[in-house]
TORKOL-4160 file (C-alpha; in steps of 0.2 Angstrom, whole numbers, padded with zeros to 4 digits, m for minus):
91
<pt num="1" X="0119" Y="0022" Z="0012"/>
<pt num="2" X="0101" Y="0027" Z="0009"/>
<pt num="3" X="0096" Y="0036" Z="m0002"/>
<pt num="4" X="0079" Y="0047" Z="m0006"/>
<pt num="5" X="0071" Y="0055" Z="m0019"/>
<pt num="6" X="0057" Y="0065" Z="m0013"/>
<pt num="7" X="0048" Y="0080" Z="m0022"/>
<pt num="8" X="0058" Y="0097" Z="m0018"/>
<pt num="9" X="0045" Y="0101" Z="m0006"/>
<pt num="10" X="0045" Y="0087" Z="0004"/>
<pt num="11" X="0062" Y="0085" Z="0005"/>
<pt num="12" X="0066" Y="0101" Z="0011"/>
<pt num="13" X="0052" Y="0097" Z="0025"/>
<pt num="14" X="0060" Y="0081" Z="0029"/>
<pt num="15" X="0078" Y="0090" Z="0032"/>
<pt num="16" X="0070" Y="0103" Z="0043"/>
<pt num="17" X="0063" Y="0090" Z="0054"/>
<pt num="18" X="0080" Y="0080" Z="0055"/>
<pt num="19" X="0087" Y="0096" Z="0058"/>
<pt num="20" X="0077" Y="0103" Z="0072"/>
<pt num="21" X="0068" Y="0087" Z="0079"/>
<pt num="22" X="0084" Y="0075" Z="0079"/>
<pt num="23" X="0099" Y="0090" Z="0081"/>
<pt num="24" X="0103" Y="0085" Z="0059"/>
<pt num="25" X="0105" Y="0064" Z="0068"/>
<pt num="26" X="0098" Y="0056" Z="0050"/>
<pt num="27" X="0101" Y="0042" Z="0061"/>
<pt num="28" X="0090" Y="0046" Z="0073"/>
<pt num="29" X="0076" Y="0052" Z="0064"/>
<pt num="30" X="0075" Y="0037" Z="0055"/>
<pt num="31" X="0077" Y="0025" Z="0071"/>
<pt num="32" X="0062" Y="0035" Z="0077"/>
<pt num="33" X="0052" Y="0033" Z="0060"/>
<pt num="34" X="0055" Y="0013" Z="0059"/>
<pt num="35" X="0048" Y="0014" Z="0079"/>
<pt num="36" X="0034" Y="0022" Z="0076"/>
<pt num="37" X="0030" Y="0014" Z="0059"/>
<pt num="38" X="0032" Y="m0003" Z="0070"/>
<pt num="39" X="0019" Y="0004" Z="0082"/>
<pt num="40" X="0006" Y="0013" Z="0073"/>
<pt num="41" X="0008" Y="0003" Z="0056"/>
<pt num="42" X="m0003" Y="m0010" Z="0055"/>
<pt num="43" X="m0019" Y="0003" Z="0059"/>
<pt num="44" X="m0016" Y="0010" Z="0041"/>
<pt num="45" X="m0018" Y="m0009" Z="0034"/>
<pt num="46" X="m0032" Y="m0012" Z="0046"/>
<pt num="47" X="m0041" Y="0005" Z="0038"/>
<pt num="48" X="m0039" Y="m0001" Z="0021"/>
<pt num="49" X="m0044" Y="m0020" Z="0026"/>
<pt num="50" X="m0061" Y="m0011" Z="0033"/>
<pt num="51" X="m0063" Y="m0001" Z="0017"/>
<pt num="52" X="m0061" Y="m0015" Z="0008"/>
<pt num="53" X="m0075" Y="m0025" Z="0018"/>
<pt num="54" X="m0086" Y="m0009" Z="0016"/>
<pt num="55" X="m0084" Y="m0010" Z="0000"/>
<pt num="56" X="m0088" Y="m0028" Z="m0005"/>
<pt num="57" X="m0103" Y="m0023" Z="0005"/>
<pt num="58" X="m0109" Y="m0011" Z="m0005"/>
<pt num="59" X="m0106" Y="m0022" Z="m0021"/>
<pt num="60" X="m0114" Y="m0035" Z="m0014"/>
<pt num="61" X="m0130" Y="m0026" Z="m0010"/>
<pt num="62" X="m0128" Y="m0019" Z="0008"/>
<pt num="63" X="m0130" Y="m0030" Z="0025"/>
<pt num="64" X="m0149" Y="m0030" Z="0030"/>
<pt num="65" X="m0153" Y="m0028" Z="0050"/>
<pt num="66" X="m0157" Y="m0048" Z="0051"/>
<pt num="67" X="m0139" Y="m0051" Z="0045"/>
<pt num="68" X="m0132" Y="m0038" Z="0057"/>
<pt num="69" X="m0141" Y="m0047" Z="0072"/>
<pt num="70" X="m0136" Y="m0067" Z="0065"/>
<pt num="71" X="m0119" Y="m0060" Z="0067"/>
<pt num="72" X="m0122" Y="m0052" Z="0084"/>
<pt num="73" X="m0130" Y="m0070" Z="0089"/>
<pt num="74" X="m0116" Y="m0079" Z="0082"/>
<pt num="75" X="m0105" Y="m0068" Z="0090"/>
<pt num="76" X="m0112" Y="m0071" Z="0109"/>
<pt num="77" X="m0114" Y="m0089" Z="0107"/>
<pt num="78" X="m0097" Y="m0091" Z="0103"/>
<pt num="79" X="m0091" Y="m0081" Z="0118"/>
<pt num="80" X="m0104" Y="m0092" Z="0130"/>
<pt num="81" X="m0096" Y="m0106" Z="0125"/>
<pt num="82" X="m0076" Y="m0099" Z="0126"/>
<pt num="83" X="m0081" Y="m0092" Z="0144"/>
<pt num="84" X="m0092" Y="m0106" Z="0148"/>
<pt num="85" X="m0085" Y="m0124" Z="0142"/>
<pt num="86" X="m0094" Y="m0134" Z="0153"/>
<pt num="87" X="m0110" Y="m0131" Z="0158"/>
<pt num="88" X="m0113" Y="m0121" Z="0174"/>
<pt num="89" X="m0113" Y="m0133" Z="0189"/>
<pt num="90" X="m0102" Y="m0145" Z="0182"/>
<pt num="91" X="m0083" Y="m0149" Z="0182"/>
């Protein structure tokens, strides 16, 4: 058995939706809830993973252009040599 305790307001909303969404299947509604929750998720913890980062940022004085392109070098070199093990030519 579940059970909720949600503001008036909201609760009546959620009913109305069960109701006219899901034919009053609470069942139902709630399969298609823990669905999409498995779906859509993890992007509301990647947007507070990249607020955070954002943040830490700004404490720690910003990121500079020559930080920006380090990273972007970084970045491409270790791309080259996942794409590229050997070098060109050989193996």
């Amino acid at each position: 058995m579940i059970t909720l305790d949600l503001p008036e307001t909201l609760e009546k909303y959620f009913w109305n939706i069960v109701r006219d969404s899901y034919d009053g299947d609470l069942q139902a509604a709630v399969t298609a809830f823990l669905k999409l929750h498995a779906k859509y998720g993890w992007k509301e913890q990647f947007v507070k993973d990249i607020k955070s980062v954002r943040d830490e940022v700004r404490r720690a004085g910003g990121i500079k252009e020559s930080m920006i392109e380090e990273g972007v070098k970084r970045y491409r070199a270790h791309k080259q040599c996942n794409f590229f093990p050997l070098p060109l030519g050989e193996g």
